[in-house]
PDB file with SEQRES, HELIX, SHEET and CRYST1 records, atoms N, CA, C and O in Angstrom:
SEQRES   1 A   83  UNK UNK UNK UNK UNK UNK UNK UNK UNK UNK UNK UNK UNK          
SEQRES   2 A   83  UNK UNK UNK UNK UNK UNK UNK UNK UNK UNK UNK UNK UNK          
SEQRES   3 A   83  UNK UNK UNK UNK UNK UNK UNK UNK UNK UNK UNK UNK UNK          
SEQRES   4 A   83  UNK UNK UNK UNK UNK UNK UNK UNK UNK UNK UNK UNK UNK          
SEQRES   5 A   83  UNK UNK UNK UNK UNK UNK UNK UNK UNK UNK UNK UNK UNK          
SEQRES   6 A   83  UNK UNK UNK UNK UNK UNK UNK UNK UNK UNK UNK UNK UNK          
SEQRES   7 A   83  UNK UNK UNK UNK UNK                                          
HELIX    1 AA1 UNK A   12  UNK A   21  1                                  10    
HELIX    2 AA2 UNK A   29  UNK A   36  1                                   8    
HELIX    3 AA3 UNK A   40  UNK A   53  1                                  14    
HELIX    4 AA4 UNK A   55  UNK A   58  1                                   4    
HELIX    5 AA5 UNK A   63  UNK A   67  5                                   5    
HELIX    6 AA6 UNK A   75  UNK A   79  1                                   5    
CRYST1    1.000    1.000    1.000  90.00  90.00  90.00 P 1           1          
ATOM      1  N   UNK A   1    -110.471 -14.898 -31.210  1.00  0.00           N  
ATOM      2  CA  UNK A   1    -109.724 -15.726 -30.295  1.00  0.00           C  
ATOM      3  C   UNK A   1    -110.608 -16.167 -29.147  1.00  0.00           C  
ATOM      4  O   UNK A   1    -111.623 -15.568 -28.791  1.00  0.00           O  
ATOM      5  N   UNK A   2    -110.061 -17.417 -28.531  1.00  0.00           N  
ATOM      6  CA  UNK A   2    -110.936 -17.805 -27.294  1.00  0.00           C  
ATOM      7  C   UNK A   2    -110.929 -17.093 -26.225  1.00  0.00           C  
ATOM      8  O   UNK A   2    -109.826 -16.545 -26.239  1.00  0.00           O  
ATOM      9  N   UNK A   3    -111.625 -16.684 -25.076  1.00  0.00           N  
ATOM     10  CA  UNK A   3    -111.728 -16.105 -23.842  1.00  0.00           C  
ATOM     11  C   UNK A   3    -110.984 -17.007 -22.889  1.00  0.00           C  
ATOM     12  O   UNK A   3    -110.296 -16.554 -21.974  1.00  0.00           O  
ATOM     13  N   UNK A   4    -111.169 -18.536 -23.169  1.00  0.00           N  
ATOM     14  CA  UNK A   4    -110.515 -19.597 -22.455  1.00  0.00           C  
ATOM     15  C   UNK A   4    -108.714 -19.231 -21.735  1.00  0.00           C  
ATOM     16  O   UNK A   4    -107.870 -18.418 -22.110  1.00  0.00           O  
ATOM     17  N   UNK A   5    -108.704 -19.894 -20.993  1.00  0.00           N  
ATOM     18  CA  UNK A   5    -107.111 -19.653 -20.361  1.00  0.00           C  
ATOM     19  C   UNK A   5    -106.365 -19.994 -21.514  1.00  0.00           C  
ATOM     20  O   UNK A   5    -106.885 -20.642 -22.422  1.00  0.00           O  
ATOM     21  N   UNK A   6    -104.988 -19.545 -21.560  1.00  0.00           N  
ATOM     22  CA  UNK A   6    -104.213 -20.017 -22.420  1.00  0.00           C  
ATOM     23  C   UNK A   6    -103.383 -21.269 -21.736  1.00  0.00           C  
ATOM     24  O   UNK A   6    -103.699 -21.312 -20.547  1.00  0.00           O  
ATOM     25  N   UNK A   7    -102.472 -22.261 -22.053  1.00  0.00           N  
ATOM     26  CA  UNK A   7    -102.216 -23.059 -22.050  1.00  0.00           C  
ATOM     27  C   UNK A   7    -100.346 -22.831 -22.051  1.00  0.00           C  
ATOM     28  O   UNK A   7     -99.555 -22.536 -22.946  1.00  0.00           O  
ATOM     29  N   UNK A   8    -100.158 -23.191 -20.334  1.00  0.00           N  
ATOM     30  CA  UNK A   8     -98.785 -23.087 -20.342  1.00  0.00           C  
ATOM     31  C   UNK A   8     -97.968 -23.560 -21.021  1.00  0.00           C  
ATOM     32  O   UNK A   8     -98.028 -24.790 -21.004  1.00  0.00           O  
ATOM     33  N   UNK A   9     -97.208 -23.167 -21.631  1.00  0.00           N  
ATOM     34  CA  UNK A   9     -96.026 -23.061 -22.488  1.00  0.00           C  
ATOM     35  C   UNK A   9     -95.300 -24.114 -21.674  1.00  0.00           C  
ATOM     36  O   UNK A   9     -95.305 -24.110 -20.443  1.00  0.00           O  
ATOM     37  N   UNK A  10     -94.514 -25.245 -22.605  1.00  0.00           N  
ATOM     38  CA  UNK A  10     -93.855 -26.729 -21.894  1.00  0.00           C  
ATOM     39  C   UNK A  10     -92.421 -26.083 -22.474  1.00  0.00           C  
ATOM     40  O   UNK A  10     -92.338 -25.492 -23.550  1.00  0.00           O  
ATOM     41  N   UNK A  11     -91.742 -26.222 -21.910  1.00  0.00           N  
ATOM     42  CA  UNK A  11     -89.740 -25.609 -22.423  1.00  0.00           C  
ATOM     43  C   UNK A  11     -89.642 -27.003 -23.701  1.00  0.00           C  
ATOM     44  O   UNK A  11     -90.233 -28.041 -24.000  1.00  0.00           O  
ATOM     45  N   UNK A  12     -88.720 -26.340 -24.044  1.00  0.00           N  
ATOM     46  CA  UNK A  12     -88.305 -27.111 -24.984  1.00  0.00           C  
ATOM     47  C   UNK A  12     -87.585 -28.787 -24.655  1.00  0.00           C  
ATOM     48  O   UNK A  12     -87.797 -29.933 -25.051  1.00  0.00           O  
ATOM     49  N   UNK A  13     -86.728 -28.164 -23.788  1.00  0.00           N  
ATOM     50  CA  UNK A  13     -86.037 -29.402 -22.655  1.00  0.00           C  
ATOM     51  C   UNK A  13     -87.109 -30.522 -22.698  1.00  0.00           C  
ATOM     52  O   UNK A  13     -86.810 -31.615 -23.179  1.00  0.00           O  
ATOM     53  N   UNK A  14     -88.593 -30.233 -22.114  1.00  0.00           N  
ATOM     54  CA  UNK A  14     -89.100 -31.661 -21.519  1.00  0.00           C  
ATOM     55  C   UNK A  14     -89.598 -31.664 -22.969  1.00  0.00           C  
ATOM     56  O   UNK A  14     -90.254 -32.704 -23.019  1.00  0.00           O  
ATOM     57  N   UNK A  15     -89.651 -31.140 -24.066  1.00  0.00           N  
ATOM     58  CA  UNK A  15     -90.570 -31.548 -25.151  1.00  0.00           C  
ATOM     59  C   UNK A  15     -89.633 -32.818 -25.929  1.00  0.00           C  
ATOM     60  O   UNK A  15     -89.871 -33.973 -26.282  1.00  0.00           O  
ATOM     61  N   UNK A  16     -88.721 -32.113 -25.962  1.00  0.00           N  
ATOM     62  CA  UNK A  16     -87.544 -33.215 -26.133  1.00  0.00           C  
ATOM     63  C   UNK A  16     -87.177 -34.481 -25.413  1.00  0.00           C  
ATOM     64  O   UNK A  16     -86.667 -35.367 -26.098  1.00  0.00           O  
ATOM     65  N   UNK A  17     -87.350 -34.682 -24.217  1.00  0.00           N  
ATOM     66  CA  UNK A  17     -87.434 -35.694 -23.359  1.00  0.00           C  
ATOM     67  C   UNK A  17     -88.567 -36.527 -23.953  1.00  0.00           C  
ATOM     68  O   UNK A  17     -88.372 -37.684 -24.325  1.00  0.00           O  
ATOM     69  N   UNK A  18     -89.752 -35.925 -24.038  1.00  0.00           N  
ATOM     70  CA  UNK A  18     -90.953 -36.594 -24.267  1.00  0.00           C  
ATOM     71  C   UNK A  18     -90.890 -37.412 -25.662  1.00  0.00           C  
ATOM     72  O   UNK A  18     -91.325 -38.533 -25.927  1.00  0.00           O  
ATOM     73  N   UNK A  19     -90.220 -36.500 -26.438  1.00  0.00           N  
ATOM     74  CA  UNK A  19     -89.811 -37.311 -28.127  1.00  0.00           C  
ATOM     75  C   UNK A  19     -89.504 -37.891 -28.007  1.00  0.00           C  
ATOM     76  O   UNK A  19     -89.952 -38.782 -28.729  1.00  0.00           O  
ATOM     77  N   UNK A  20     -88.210 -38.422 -26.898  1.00  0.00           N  
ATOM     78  CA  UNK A  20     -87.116 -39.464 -26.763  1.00  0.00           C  
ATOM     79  C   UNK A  20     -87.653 -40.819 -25.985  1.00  0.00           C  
ATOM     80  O   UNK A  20     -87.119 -41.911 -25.795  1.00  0.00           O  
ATOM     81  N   UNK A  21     -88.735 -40.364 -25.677  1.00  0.00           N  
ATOM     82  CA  UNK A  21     -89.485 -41.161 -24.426  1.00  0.00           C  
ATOM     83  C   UNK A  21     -90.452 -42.094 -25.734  1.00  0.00           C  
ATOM     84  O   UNK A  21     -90.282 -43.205 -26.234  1.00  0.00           O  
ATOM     85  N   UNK A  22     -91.244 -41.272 -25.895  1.00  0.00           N  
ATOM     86  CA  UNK A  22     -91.713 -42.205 -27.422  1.00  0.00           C  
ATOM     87  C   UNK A  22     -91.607 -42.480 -28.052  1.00  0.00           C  
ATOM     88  O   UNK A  22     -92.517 -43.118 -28.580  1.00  0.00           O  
ATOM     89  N   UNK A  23     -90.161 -42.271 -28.811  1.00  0.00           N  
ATOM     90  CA  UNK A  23     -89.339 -43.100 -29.402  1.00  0.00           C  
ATOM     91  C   UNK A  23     -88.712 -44.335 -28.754  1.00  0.00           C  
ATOM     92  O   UNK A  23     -88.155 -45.132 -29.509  1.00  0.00           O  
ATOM     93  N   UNK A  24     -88.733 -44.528 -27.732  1.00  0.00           N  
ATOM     94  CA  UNK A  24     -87.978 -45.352 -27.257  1.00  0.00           C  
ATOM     95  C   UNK A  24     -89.439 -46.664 -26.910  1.00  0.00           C  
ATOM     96  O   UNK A  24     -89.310 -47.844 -27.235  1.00  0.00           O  
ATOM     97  N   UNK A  25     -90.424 -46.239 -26.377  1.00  0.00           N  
ATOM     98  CA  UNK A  25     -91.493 -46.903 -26.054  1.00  0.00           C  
ATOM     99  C   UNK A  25     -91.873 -47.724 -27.465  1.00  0.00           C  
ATOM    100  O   UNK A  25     -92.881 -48.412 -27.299  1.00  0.00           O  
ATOM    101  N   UNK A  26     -91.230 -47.830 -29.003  1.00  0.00           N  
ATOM    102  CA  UNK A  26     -92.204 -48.600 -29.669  1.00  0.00           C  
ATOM    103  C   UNK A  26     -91.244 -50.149 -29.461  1.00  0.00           C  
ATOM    104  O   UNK A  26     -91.224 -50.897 -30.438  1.00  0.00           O  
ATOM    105  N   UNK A  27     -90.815 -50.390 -28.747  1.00  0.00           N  
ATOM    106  CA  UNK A  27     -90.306 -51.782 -28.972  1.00  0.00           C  
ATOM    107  C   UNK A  27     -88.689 -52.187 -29.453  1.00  0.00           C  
ATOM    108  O   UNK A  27     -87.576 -51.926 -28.996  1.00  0.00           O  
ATOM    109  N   UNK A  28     -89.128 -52.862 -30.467  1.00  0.00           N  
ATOM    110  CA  UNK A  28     -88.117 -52.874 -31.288  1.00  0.00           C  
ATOM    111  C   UNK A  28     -88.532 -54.017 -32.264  1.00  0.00           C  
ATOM    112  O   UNK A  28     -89.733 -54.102 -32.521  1.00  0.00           O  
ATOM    113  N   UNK A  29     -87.550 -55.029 -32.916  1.00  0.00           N  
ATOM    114  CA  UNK A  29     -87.882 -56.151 -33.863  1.00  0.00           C  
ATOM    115  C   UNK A  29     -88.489 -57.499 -33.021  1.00  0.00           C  
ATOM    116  O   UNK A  29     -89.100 -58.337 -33.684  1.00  0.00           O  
ATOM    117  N   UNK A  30     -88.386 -57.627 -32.124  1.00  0.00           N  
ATOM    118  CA  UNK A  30     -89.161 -58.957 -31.008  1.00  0.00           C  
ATOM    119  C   UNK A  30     -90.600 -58.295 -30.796  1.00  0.00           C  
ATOM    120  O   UNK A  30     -91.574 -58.932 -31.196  1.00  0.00           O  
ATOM    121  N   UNK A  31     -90.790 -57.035 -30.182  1.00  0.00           N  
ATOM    122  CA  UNK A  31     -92.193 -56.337 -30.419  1.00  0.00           C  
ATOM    123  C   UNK A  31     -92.971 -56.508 -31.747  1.00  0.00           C  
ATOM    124  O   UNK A  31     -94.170 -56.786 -31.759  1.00  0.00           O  
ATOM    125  N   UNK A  32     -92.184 -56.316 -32.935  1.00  0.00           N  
ATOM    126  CA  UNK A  32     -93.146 -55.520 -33.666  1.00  0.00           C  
ATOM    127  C   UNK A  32     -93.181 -57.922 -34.470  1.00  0.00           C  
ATOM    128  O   UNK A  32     -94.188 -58.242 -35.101  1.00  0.00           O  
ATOM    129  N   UNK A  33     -92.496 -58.599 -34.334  1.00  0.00           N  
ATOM    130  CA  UNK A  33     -92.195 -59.530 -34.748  1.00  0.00           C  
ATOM    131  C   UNK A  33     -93.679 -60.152 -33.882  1.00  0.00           C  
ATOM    132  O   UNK A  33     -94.684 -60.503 -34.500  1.00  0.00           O  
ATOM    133  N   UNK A  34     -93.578 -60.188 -32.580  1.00  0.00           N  
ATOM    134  CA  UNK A  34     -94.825 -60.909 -32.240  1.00  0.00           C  
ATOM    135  C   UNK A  34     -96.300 -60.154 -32.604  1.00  0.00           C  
ATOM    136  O   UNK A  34     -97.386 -60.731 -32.661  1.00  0.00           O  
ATOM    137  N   UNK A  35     -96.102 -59.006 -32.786  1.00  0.00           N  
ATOM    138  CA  UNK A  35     -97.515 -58.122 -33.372  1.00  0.00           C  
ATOM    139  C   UNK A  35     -97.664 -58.674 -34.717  1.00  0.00           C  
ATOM    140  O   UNK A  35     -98.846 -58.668 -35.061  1.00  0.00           O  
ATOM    141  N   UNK A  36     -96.931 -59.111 -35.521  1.00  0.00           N  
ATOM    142  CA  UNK A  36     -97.130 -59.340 -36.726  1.00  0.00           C  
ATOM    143  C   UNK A  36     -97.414 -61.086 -36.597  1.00  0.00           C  
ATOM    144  O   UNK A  36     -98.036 -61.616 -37.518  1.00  0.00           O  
ATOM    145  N   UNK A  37     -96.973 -61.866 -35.524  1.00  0.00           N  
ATOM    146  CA  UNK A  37     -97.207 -63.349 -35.824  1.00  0.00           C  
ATOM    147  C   UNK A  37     -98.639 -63.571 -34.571  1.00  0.00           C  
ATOM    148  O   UNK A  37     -98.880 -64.712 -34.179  1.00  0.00           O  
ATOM    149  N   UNK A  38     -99.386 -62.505 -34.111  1.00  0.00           N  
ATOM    150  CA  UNK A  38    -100.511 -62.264 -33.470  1.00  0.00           C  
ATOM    151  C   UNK A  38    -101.789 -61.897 -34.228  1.00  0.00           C  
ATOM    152  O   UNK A  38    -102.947 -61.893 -33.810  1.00  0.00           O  
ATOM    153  N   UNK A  39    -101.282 -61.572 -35.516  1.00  0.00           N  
ATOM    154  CA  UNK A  39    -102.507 -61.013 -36.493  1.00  0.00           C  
ATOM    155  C   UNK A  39    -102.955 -62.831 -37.079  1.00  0.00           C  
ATOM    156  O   UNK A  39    -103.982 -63.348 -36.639  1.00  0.00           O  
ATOM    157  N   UNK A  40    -102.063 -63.583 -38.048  1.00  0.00           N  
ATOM    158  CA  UNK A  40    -102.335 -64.892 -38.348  1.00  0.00           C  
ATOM    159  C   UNK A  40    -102.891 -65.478 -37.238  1.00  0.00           C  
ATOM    160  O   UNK A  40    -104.108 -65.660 -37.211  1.00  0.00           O  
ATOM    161  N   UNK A  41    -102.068 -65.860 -36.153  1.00  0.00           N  
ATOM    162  CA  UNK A  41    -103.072 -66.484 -35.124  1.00  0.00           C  
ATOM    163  C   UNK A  41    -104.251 -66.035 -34.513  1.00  0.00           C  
ATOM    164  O   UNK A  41    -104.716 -66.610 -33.529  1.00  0.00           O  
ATOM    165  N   UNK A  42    -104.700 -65.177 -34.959  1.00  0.00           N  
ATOM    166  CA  UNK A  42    -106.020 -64.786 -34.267  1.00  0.00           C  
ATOM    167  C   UNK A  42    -106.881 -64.998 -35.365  1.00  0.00           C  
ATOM    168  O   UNK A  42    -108.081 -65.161 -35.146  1.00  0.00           O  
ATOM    169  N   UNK A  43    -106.286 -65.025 -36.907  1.00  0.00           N  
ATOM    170  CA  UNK A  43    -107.433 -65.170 -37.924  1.00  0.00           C  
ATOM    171  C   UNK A  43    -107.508 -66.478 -37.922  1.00  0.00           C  
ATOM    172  O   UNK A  43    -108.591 -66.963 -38.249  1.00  0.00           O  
ATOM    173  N   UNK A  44    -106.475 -67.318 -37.585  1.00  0.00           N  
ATOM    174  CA  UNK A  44    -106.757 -69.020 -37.458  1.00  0.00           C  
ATOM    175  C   UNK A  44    -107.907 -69.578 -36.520  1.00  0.00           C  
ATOM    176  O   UNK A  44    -108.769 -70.453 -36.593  1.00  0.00           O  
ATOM    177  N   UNK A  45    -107.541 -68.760 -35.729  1.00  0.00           N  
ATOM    178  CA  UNK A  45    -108.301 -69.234 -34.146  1.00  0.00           C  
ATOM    179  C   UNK A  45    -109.716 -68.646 -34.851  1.00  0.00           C  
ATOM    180  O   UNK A  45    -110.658 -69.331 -34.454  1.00  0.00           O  
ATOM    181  N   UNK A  46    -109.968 -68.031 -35.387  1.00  0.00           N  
ATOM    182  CA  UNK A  46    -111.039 -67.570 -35.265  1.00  0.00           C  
ATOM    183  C   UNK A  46    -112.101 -68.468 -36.335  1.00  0.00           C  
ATOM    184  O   UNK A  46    -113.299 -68.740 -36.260  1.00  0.00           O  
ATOM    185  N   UNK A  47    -111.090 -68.760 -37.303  1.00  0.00           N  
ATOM    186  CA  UNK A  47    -111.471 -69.674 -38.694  1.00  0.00           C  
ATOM    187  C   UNK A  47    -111.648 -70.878 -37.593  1.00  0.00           C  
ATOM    188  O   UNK A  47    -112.853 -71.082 -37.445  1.00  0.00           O  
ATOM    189  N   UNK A  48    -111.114 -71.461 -37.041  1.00  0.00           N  
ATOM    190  CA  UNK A  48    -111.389 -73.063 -36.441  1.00  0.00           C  
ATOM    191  C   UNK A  48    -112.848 -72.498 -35.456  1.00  0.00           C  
ATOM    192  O   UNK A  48    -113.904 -73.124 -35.557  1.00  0.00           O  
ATOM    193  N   UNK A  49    -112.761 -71.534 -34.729  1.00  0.00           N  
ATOM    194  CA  UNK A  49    -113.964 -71.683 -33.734  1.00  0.00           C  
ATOM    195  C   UNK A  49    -115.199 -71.086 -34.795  1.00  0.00           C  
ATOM    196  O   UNK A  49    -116.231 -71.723 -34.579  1.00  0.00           O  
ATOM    197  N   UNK A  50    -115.327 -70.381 -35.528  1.00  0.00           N  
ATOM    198  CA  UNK A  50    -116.332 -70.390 -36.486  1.00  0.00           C  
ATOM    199  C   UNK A  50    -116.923 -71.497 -37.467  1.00  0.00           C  
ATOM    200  O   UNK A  50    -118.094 -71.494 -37.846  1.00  0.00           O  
ATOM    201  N   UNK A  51    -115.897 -72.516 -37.860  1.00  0.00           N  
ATOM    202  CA  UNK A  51    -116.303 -73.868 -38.790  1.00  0.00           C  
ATOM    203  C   UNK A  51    -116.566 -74.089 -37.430  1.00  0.00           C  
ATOM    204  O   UNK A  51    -117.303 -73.124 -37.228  1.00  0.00           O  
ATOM    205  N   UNK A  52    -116.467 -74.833 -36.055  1.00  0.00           N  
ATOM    206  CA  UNK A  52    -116.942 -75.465 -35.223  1.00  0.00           C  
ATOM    207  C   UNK A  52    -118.350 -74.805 -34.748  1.00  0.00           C  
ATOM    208  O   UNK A  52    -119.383 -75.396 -35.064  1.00  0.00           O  
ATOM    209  N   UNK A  53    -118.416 -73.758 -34.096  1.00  0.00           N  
ATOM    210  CA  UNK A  53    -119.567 -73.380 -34.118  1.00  0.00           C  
ATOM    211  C   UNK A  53    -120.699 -73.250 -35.484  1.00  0.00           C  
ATOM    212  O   UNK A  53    -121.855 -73.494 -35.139  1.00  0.00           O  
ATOM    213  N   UNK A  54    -120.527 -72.905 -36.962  1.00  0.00           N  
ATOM    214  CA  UNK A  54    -121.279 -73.398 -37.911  1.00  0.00           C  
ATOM    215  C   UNK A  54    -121.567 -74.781 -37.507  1.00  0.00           C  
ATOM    216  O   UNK A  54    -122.288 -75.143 -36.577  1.00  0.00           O  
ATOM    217  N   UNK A  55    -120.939 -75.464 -38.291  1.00  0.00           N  
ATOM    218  CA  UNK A  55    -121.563 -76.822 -38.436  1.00  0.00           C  
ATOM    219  C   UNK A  55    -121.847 -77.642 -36.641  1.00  0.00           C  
ATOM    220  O   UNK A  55    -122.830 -78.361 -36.465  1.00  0.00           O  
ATOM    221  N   UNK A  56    -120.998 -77.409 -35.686  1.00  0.00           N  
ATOM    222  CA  UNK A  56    -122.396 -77.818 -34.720  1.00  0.00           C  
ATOM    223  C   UNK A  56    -123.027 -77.590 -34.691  1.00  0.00           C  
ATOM    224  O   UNK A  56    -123.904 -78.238 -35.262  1.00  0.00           O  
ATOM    225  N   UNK A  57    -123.389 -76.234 -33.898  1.00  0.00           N  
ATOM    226  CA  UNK A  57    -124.179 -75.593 -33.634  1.00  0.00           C  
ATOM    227  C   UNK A  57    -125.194 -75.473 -34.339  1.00  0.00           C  
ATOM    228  O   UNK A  57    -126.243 -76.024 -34.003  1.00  0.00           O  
ATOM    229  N   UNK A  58    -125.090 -74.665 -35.555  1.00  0.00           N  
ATOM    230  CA  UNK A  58    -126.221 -74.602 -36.650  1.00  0.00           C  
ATOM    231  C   UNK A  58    -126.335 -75.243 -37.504  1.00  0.00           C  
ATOM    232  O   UNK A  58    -127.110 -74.829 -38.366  1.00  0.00           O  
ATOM    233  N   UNK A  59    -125.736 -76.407 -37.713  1.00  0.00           N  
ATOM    234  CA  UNK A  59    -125.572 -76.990 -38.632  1.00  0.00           C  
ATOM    235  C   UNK A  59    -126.106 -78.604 -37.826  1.00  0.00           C  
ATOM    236  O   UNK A  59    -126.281 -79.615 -38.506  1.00  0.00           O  
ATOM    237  N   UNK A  60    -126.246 -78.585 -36.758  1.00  0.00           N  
ATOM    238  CA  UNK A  60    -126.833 -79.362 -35.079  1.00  0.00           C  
ATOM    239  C   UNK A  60    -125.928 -81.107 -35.922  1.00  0.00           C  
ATOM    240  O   UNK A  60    -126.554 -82.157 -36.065  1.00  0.00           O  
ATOM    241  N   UNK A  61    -124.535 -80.932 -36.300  1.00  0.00           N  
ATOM    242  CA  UNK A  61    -123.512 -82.133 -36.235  1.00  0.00           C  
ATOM    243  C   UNK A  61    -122.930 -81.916 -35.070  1.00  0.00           C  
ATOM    244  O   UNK A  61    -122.958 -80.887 -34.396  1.00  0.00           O  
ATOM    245  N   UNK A  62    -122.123 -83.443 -34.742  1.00  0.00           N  
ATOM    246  CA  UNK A  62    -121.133 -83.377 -34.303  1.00  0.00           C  
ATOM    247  C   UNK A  62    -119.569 -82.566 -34.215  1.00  0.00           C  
ATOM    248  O   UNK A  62    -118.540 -82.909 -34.797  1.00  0.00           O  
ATOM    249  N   UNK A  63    -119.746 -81.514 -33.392  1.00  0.00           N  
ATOM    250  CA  UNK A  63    -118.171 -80.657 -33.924  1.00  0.00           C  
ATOM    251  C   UNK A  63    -116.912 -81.281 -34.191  1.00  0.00           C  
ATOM    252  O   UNK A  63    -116.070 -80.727 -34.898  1.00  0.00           O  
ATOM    253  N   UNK A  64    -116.722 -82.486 -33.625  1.00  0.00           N  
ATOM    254  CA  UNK A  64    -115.313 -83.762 -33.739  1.00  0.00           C  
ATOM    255  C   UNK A  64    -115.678 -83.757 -35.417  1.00  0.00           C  
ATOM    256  O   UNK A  64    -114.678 -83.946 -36.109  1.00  0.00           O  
ATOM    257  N   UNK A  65    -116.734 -83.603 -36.043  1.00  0.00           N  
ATOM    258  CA  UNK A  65    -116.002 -83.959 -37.528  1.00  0.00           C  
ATOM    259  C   UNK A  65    -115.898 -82.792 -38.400  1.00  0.00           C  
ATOM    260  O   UNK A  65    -115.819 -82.936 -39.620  1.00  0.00           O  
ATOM    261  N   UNK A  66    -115.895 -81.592 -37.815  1.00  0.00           N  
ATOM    262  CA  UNK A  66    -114.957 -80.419 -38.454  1.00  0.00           C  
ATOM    263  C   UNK A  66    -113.756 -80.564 -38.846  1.00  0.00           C  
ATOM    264  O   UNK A  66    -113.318 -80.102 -39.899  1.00  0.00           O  
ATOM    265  N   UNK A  67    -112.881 -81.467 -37.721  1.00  0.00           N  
ATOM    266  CA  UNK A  67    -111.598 -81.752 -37.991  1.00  0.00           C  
ATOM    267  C   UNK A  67    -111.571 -83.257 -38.920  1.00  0.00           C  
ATOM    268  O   UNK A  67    -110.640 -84.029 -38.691  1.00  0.00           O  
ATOM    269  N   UNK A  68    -112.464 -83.583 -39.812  1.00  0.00           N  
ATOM    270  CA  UNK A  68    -112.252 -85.064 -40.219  1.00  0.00           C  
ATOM    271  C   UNK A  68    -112.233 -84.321 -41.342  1.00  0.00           C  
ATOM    272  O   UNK A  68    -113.119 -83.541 -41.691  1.00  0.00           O  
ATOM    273  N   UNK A  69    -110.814 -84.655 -42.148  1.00  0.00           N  
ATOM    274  CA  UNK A  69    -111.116 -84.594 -43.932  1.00  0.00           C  
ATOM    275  C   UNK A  69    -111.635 -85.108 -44.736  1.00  0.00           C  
ATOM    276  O   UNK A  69    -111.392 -84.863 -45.918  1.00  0.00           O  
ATOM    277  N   UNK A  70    -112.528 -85.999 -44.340  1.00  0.00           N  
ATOM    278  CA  UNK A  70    -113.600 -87.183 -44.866  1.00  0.00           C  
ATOM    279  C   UNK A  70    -115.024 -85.994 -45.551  1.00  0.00           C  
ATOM    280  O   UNK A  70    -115.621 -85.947 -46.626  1.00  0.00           O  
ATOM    281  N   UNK A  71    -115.105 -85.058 -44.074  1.00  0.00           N  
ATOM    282  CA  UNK A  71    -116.419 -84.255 -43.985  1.00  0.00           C  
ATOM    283  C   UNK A  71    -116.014 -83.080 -45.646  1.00  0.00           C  
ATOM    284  O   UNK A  71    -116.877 -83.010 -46.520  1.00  0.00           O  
ATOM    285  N   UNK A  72    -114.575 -82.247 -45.817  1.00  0.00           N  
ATOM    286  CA  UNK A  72    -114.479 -81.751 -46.586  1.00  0.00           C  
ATOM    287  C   UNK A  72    -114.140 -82.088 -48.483  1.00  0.00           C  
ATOM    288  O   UNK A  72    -114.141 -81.492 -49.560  1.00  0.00           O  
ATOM    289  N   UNK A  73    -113.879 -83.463 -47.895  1.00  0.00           N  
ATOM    290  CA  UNK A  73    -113.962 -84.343 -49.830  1.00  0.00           C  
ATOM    291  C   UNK A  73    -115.134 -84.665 -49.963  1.00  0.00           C  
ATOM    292  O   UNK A  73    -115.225 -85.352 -50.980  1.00  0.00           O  
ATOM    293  N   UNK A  74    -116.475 -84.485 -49.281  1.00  0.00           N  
ATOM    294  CA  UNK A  74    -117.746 -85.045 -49.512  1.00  0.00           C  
ATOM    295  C   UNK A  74    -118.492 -83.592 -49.821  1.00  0.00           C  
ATOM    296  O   UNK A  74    -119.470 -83.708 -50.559  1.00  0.00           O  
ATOM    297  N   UNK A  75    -118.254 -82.535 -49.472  1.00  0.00           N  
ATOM    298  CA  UNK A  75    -118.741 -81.225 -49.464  1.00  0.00           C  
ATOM    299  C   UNK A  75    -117.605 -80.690 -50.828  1.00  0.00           C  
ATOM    300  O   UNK A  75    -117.935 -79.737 -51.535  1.00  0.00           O  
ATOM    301  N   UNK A  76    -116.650 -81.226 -50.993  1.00  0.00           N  
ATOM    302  CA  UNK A  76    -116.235 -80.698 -52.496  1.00  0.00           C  
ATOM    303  C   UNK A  76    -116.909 -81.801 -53.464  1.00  0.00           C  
ATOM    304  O   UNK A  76    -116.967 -81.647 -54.684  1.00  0.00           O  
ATOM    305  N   UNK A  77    -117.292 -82.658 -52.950  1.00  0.00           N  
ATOM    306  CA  UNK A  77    -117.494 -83.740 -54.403  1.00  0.00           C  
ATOM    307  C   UNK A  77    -119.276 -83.056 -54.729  1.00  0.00           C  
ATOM    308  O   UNK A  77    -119.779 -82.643 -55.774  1.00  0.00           O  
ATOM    309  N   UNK A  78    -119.741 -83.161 -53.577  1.00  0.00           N  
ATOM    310  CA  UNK A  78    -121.187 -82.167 -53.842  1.00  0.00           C  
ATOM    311  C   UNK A  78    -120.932 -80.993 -54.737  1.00  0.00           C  
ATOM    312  O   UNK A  78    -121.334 -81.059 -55.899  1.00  0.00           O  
ATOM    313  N   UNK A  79    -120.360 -80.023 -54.352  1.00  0.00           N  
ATOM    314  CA  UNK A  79    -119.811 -79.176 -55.196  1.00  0.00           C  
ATOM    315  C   UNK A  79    -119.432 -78.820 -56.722  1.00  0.00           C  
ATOM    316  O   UNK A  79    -119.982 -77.975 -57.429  1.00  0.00           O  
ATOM    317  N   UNK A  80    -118.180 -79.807 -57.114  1.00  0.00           N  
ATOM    318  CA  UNK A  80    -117.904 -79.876 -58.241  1.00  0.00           C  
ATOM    319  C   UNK A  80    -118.208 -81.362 -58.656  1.00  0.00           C  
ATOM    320  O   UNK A  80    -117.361 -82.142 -59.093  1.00  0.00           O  
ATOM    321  N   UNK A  81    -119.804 -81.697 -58.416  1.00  0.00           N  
ATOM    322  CA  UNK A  81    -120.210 -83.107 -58.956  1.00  0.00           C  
ATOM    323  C   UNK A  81    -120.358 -82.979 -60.868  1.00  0.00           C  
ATOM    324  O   UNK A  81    -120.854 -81.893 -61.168  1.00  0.00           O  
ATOM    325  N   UNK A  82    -120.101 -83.665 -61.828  1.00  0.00           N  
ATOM    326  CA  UNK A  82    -120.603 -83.371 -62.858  1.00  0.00           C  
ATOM    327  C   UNK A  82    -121.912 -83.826 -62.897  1.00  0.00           C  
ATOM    328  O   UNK A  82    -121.943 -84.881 -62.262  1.00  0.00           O  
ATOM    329  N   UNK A  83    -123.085 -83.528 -63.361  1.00  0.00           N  
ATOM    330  CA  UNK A  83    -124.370 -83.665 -63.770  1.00  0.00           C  
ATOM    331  C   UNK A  83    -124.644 -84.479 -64.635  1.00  0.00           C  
ATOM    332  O   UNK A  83    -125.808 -84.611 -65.012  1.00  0.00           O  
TER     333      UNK A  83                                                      
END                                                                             
């Protein structure tokens, strides 16, 4: 056994309070509803500022034609060109 102090004993009373306390702290369906529509928008946001930073940046285009669908039927026709 440890030499260390032992560790006061909490009553049962506040242990129970404390259950009720963190149970009560997760929210509810509006909480857990925006945690779940916070995961998509952050993978969107992250997909648009990554194609913008690629192709400006390293790619040294204009970022205005990330958003042109002109730029992505010319990069599929490269793609699946027949030979």
């Amino acid at each position: 056994m440890s030499q260390g102090k032992e560790r006061p004993r909490i009553p049962r009373e506040s242990q129970q309070g404390k259950q009720r306390e963190r149970s009560r702290r997760g929210g509810g369906w509006p909480f857990v509803l925006a945690k779940a529509m916070l995961v998509p928008f952050l993978l969107f946001f992250s997909l648009i500022a990554g194609l913008m930073i690629g192709y400006g940046v390293f790619g040294n285009k204009p970022v205005s034609e990330v958003f042109d669908l002109g730029t992505y039927k010319h990069m599929y026709d490269l793609l699946f060109a027949d030979t």
